[in-house]
N, C-alpha and C positions, 0 to 999 in steps of 0.2 A: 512191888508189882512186877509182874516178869515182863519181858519184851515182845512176848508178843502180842501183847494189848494194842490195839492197832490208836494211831496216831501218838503211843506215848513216847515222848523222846527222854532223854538223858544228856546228862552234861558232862564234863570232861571229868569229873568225880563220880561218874557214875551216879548221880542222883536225877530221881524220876520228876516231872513237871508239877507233878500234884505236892510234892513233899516240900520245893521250892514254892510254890504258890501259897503252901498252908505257913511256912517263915515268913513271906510279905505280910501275909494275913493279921500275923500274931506278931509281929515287930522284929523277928530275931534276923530278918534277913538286910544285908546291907541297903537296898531299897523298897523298905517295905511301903505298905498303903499307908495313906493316910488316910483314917476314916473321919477323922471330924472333918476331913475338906469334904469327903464325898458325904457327909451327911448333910452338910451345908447347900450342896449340890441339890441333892434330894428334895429339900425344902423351897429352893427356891425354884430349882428347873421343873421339879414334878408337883411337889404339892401346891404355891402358891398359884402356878401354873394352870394347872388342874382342876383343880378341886371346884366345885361349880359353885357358884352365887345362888343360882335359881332348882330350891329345895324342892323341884320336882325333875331333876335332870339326876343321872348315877353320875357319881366324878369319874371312876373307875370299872373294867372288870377283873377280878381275877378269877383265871381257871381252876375249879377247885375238884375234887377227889373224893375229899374228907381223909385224906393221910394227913399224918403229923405235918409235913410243910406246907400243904394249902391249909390247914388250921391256920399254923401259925399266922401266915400270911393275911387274913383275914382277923384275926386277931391286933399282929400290926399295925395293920393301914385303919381299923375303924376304933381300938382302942387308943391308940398314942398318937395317929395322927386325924382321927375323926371324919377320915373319908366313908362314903355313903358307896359304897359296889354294888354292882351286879355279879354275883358269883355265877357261874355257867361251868357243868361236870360234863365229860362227855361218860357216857354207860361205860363201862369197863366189860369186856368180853367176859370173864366170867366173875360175876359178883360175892362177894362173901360176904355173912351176916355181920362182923364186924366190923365191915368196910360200910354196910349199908346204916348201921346206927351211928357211926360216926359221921358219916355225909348228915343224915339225920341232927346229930347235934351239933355239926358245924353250923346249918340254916338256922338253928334257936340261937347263935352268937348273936343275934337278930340282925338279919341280910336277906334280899330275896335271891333267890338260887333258879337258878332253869337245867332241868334235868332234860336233858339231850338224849333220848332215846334212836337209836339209826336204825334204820327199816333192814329185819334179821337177814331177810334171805340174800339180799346185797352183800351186808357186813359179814354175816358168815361164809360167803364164796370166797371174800379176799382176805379175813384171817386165815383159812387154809391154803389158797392160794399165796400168802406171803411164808407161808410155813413151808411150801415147795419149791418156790422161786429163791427164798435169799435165806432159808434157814431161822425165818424170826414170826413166830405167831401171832407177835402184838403190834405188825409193821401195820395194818390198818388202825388198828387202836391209836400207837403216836401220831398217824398221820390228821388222825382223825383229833386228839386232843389237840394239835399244832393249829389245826384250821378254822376250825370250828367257833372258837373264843372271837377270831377274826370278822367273821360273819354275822356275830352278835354287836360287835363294834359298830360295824356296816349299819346295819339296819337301825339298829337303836342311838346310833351317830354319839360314842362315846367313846371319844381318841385317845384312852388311854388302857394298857394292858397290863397288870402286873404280873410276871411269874416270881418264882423262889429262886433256887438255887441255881446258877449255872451249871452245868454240868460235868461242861470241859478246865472252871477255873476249879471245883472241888477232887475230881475223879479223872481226870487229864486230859489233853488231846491239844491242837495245831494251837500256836501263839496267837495266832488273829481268833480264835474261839473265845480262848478266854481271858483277852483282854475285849469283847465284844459284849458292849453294855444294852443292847437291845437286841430283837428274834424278830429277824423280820423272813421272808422269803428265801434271802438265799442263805441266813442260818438254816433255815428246814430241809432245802434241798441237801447242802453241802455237811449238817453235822446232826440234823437231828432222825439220826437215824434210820433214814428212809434207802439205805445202800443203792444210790444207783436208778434207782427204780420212781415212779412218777406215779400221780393218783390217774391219769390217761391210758398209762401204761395195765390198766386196771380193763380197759373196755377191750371184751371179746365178747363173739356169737357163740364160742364151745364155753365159755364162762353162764352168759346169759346176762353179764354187765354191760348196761351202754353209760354213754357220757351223761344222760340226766342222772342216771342213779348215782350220782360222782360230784353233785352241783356241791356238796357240802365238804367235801373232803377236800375239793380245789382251791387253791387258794385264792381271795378278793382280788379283780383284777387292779392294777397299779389306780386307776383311775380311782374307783369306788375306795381303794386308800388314802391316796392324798385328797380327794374330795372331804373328805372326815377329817383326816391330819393324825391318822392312827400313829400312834406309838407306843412298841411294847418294849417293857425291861424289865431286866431281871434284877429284882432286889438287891441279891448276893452280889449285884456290885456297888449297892451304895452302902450299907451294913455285913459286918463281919458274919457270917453262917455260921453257927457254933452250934452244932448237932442236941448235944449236951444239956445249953441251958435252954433251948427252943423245946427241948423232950419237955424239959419237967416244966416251962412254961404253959405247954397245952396240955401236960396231965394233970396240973396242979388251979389254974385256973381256967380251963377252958372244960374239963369234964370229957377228952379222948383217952379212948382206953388201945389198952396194947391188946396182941394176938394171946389166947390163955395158954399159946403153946409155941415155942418155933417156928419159923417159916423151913420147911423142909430144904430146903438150898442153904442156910446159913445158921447161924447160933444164934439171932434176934431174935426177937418176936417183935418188934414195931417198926419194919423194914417192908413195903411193898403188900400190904397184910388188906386193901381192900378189892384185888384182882386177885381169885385162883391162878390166871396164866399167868399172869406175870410170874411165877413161880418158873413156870417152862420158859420162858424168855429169858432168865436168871439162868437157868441151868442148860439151854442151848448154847451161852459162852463156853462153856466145859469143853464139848466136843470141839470147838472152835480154836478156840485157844488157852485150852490146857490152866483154865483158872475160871472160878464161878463167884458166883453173890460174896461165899464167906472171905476171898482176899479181899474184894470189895471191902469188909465190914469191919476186916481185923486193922488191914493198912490206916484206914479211917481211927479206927480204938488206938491205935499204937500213935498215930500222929496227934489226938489228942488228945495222953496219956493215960487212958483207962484201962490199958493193958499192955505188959511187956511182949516185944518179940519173939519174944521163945514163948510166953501163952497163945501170940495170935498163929504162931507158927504151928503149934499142938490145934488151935480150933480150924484151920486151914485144913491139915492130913484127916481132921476127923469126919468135916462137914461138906469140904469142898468138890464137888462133881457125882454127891450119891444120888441116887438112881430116886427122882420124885414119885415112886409108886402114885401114892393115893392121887394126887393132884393128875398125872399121867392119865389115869384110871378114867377120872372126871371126865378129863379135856378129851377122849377117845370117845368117851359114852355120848358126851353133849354134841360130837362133831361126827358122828356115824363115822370111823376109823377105827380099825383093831391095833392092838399094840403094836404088834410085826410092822405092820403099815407106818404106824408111826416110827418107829426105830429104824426100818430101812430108810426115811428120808433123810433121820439123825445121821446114817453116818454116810451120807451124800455128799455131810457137810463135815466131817468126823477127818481131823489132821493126821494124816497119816505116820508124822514124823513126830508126832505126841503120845502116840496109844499103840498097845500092841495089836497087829495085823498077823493074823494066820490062814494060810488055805482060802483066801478070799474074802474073809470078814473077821470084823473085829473083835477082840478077846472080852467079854463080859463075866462079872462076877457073878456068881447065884443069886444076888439083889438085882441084876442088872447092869449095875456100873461098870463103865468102860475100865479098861487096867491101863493106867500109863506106862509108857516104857522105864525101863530100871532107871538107865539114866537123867532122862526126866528128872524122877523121884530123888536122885542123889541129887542136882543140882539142886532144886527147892531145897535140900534140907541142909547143904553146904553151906550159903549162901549167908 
């Protein structure tokens, strides 16, 4: 992973947080996890806990997607530990058919599901507007899948949350992240993505947003939480995340299928496959900090070993920061923005000390792609 991944630190070997984290994980590191303690934990803190007596009550919700980890996840908790959820999706800004059939056969795992539809003309001011303000098109969508689960807690008075995977114990970021076994409020402020920025921060008169259009995105006040005795965790801290055998879990007995073709930012094809944008939220890390989806996917394959260094190193030069045409295309056509328009905001946010800068703007390839500086390139490929 390079340094300028923001929050990733290194240790006096020069090893990155994520790569230390996946050694506790897997036992090689001199203080690794014990996972029979935290399963133990599991069972007794969350599920006995939990899990309701009166078979007309959810024990659970988890936020689901229909991507391979909220499968899983609901596969999980109702096949091995026989909890009853409420799954709860929020829409994903731009849908894709084989995001939509798999949400689809996630609710036949047999679960009730509520598809969370948000009122467009709101939701589409502040996907553009977060696409201006902080460089990230899906800064209402996270905000919106963060909050939202919350709210169905609320109402439906069912205090407990499941998510999957931490984010910052798999893919790195500050010590308190990812030793931080539940999401609660000031997780979302402070690492779940929301840079700085507030769903309040959302209401103007040149927007046309006011504070009610916002009731849903804001997080439950403290009261309306401990009244219920909400509590949300993440899985991936009481079970080991293992990419690997969760894939062929919910390809082999759950019936999800992968994309029939790449995700345009990386070499996958079952990475991020039920949002078109999320593709551009992938690939808006590029211009940022000089690394997109595919280090993301290699570092991950190389840690647990489906592919050597020198192959994730060749799928890195070949996949990493090319120019998303098609998906670009879409997200311009669905959001009345020409490409120019879009690309001048790209490189608003576009590092100057990563890509080559001439005569005022930045150098692009005949695809589009930004050109990194010489040096850049030689350090990645030194390295």
């Amino acid at each position: 992973m390079p340094d300028t991944k923001p929050d990733l630190t290194f240790d006096e070997e020069g090893v990155c947080d994520p790569c230390r984290t996946y050694e506790k994980k897997h036992g090689t590191h001199a203080d690794p996890i014990d996972w029979e303690q935290r399963k133990e934990e599991f069972e007794v803190e969350i599920v006995a806990r939990y899990k309701q007596k009166d078979p007309s009550r959810y024990d659970c919700i988890i936020p689901v997607s229909g991507g391979k980890d909220s499968t899983y996840q609901v596969y999980f908790l109702t096949r091995v530990y026989g909890m009853r959820p409420l799954c709860v999706c929020f829409e994903p800004t731009l849908p894709t058919k084989i995001g939509r059939r798999n949400l689809e056969n996630l609710r036949r795992l047999g679960v009730d599901l509520v598809h969370f539809r948000q009122n467009p003309i709101v939701y589409e001011k502040m996907v553009l507007e977060g696409l201006r303000r902080v460089g990230d098109n899906e800064w209402a969508n996270h905000l919106g899948i963060f909050t939202v689960p919350f709210h169905f807690a609320v109402k439906f008075n069912i205090p407990l949350i499941v998510w999957g995977e931490c984010p910052q114990m798999e893919y790195g970021g500050p010590t308190d992240a990812r030793n931080k076994r539940i999401l609660d409020q000031g997780w979302l402020f402070d690492y779940g993505g929301l840079i700085g920025n507030r769903p309040e921060d959302m209401v103007s008169e040149k927007l046309g947003i006011t504070l009610s259009d916002l009731q849903m995105y804001i997080y439950p006040s403290r009261e309306e939480i401990e009244q219920v005795g909400v509590k949300s965790i993440w899985l991936g801290q009481y079970f080991k995340w293992d990419l690997p055998r969760q894939l062929q879990i919910v390809e082999e007995e759950c019936g999800w299928k992968r994309k029939s073709s790449r995700v345009e930012t990386t070499y996958c094809d079952f990475q991020a496959i039920d949002c078109s944008s999320m593709t551009i939220h992938d690939y808006l890390k590029f211009p940022k900090y000089g690394f997109c989806r595919a280090t993301d996917d290699a570092c991950r394959d190389i840690r647990n070993g489906l592919i050597t260094r020198e192959e994730g190193l060749r799928l890195v030069e070949k996949y990493d920061g090319r120019y998303p045409l098609a998906v670009i295309k879409k997200f311009c056509q669905h959001f009345h923005i020409t490409r120019e328009e879009f690309d001048a905001i790209c490189d608003g946010f576009t590092n100057k000390a990563l890509f080559e800068f001439a005569e005022g703007k930045f150098l692009r390839d005949a695809d589009g792609s930004l050109v990194l500086r010489k040096k850049i390139i030689e350090l990645r490929c030194d390295l």
